[in-house]
C-alpha positions as CSV (number, residue, x, y, z in Angstrom):
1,X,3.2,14.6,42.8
2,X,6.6,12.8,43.4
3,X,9.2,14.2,45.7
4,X,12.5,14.3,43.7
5,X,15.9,13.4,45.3
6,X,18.9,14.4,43.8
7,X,21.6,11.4,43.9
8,X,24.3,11.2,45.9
9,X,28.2,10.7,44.6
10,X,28.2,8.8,41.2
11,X,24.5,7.0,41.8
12,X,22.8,7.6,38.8
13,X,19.0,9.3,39.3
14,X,15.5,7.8,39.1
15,X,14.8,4.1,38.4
16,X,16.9,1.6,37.2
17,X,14.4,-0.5,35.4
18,X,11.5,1.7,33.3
19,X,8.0,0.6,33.6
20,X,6.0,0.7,30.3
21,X,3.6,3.8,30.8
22,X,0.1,3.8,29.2
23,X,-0.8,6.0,26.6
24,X,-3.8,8.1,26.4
25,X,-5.7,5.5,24.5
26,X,-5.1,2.7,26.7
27,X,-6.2,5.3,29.6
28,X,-9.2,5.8,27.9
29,X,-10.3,2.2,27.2
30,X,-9.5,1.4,30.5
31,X,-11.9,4.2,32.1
32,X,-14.5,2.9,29.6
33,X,-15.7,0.0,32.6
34,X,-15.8,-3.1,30.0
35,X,-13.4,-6.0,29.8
36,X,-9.6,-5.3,27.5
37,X,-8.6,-8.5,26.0
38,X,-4.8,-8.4,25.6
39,X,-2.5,-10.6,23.3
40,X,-1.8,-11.8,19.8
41,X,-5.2,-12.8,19.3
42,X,-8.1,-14.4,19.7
43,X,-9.9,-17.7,18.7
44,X,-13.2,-16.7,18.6
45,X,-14.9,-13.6,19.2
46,X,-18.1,-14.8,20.0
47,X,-16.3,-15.6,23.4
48,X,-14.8,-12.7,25.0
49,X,-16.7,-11.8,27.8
50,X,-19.1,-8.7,27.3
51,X,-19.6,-6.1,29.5
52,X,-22.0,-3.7,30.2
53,X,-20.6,-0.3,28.0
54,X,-21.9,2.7,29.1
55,X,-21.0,4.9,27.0
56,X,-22.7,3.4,24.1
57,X,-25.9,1.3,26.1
58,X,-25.4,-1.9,24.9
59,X,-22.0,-4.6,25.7
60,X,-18.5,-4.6,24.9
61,X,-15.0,-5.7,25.1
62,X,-11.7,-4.1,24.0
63,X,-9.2,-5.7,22.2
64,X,-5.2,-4.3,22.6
65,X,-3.5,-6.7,20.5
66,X,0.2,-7.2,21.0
67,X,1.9,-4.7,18.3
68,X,-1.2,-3.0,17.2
69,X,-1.3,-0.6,20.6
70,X,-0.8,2.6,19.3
71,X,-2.2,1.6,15.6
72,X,-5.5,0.3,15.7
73,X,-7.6,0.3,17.8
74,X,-10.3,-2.9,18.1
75,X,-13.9,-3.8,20.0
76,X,-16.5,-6.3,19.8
77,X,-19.9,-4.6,20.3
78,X,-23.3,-5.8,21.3
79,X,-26.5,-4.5,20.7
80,X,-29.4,-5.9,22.8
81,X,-32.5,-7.4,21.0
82,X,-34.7,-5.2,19.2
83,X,-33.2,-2.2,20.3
84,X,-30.6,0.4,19.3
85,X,-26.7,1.5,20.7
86,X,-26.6,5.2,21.7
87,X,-25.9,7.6,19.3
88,X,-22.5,8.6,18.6
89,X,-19.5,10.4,16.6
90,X,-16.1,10.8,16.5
91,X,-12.7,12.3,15.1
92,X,-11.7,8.9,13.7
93,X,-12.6,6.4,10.8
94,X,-14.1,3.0,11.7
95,X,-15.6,-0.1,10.0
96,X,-17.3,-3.1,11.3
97,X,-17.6,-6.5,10.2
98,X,-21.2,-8.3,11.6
99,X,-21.0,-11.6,12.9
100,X,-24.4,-12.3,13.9
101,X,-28.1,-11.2,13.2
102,X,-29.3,-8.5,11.0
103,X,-29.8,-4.9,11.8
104,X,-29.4,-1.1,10.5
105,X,-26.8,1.9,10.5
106,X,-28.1,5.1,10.4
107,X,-25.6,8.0,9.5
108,X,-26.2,11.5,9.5
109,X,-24.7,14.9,9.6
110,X,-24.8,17.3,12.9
111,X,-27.9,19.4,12.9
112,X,-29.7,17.4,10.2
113,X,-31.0,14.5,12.1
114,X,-34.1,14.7,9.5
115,X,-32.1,13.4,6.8
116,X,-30.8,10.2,7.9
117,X,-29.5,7.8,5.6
118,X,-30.3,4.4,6.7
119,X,-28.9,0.8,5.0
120,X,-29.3,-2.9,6.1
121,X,-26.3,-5.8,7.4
122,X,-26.2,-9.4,8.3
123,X,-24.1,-11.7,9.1
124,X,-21.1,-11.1,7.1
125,X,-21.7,-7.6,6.1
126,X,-18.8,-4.7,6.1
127,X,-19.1,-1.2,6.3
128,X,-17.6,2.0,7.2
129,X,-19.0,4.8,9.7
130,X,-17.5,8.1,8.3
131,X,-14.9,10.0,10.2
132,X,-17.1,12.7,12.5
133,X,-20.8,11.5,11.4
134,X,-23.5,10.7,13.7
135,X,-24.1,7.5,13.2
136,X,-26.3,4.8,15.2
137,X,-26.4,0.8,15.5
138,X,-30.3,-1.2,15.7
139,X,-30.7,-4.5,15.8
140,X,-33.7,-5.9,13.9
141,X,-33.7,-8.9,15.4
142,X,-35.3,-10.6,18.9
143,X,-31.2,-12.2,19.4
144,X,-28.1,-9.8,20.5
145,X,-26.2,-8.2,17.4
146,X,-22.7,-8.8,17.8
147,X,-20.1,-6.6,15.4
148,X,-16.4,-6.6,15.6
149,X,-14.9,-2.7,15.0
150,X,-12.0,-1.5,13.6
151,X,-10.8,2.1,14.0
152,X,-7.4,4.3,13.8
153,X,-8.9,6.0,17.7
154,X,-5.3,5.2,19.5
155,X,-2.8,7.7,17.3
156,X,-5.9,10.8,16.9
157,X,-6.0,10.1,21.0
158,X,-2.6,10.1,21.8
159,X,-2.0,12.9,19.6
160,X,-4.5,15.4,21.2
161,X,-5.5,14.0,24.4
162,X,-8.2,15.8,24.9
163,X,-11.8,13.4,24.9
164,X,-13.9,16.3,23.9
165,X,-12.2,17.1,20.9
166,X,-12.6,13.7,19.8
167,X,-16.2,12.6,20.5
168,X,-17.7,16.7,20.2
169,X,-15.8,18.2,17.5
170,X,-18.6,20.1,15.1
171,X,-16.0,20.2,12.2
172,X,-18.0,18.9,9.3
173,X,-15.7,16.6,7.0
174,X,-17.7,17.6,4.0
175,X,-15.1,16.2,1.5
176,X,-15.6,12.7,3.4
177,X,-19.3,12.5,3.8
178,X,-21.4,14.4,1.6
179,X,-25.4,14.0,0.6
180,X,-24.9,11.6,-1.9
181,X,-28.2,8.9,-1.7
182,X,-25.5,6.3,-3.2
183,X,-23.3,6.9,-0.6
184,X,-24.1,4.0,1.1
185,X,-25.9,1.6,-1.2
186,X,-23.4,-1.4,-2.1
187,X,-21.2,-1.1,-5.3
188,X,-20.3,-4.3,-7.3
189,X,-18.0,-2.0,-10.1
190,X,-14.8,-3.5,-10.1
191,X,-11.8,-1.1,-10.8
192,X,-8.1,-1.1,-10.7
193,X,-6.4,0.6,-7.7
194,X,-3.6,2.8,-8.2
195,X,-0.8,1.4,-6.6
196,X,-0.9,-2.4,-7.1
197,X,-3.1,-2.4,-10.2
198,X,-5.0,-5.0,-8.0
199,X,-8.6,-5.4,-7.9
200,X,-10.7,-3.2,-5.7
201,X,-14.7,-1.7,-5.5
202,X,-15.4,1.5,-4.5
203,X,-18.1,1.3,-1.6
204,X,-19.2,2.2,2.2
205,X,-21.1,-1.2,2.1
206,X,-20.5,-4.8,1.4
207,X,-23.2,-7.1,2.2
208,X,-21.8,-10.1,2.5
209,X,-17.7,-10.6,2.1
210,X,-17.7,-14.2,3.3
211,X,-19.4,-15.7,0.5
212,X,-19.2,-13.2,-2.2
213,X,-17.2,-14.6,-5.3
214,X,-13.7,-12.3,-5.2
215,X,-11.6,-11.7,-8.4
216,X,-8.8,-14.0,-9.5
217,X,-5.5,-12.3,-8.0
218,X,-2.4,-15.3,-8.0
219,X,0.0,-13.1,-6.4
220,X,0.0,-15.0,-2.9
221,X,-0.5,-18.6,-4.5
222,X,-1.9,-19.9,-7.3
223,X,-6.3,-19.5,-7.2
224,X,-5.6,-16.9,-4.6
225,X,-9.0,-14.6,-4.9
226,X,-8.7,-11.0,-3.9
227,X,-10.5,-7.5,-3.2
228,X,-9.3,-4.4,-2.1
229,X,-12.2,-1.9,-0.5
230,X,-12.3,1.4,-1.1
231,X,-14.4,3.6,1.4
232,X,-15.8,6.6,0.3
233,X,-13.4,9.7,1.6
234,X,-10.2,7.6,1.7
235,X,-7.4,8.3,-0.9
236,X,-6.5,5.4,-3.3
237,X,-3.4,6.1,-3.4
238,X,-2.8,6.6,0.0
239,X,-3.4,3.9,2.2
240,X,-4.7,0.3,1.9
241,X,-7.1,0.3,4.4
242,X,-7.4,-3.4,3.9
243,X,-8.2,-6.2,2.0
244,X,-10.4,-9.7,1.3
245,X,-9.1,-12.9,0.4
246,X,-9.6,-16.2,-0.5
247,X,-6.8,-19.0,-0.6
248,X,-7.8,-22.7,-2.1
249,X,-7.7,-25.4,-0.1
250,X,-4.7,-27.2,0.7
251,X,-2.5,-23.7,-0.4
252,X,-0.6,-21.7,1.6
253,X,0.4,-17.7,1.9
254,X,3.8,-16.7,0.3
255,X,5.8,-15.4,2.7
256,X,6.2,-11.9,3.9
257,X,6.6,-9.3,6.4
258,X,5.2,-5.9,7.3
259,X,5.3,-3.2,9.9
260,X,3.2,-4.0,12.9
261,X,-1.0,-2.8,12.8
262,X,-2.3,-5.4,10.3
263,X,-4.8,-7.8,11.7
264,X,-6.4,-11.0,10.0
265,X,-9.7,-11.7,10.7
266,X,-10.8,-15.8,9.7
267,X,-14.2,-15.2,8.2
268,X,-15.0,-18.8,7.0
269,X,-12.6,-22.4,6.9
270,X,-9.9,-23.2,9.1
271,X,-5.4,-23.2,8.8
């Protein structure tokens, strides 16, 4: 605790420059013990250094990217060679995108740990762990997995601050994960989402997004290709939640802008 001091005469009180304080997210990735990249990106995430993660028994890095701080939260994950991350769940959503070696999720519901659903990635694969599901990363492979994960962790942190209520909360989102056996088998149904009338599928797994032939969309330039996921437990209507897309060579993006917290990942080519 600080000793305050009243000013004297017409001084004004405290500091005269502010430092930027941390929020309860960045507090927590920092007490996690593995490398936080910081800035506007990256070049390739194969080469952020890894460190040993605790928490979750294989390697990891943090990324706070510049705008996204109290957004999105990011990490790059490995798992070691034939074996599997700890087990884990949280008050959160979070997807991952695989960018090398195969492997398998399982997900299951507290106090059912007989009835695991189980499904297959690879290089290229997407797919979403539900909001407060056990759910557990193995690698199949005799090489390291590496995943890149993206969650919405830094506003449910900062809001509650409390760890315990977000990694062992026994609230069962029902409504967002149920027993379905098609819950996560992939879905190639293409339907019209309600907002844009774009297209968009319906599915907690896509195999393979970086060579998977996506609709015909124009709206960003002509032979523009696009695909709008739709996890099971989100609302349409609601929230984007992201997007996949394809621009031809030699084309560039119409111009926009946004609100800070979306992040482009390159999955394949060069600009």
């Amino acid at each position: 605790m600080l000793e305050w001091q009243e000013p004297t005469g017409h001084d004004p009180a405290g500091y005269h420059v502010y430092k930027r304080s941390r929020s309860p997210y960045e507090r927590f990735i920092e007490s996690e013990g593995i490398p936080i990249f910081r800035g506007i990106g990256v070049y390739d995430t194969r080469d952020l250094p890894l460190g040993k993660w605790e928490r979750l028994g294989g390697r990891g890095t943090y990324l706070l990217l510049e705008g996204c701080e109290s957004i999105k939260g990011m990490f790059v994950v490995e798992v070691p060679p034939g074996e599997a991350l700890k087990p884990e769940r949280h008050m959160y959503d979070e997807f991952f995108v695989v960018i090398e070696v195969r492997g398998t999720t399982e997900v299951w519901r507290e106090g059912d740990s007989s009835k695991k659903q189980v499904f297959e990635w690879q290089p290229g694969s997407l797919f979403m762990a539900p909001v407060n599901a056990n759910h557990r990363l193995v690698n199949a492979s005799n090489s390291p997995a590496l995943l890149l994960a993206a969650n919405n962790a830094p506003p449910v942190m900062n809001i509650y601050q409390n760890q315990r209520f977000v990694f062992d909360n026994p609230w069962d989102f029902s409504d967002r994960y149920g027993d379905s056996d098609d819950l996560f088998k992939a879905n190639a149904v293409v339907e019209r989402e309600p907002v844009r009338g774009r297209a968009a599928i319906r599915s907690n797994v896509f195999p393979d997004i970086i060579t998977s032939q996506l609709p015909l969309d124009n709206q960003r330039a002509p032979g523009y290709r696009r695909i709008q996921p739709y996890f099971h437990g989100f609302i349409p209507d609601a929230s984007t939640g992201g997007f996949i897309a394809e621009y031809p060579a030699g084309r560039y993006s119409k111009a926009h802008y946004h609100l800070s917290g979306a992040v482009l990942v390159c999955l394949a080519g060069k600009g």
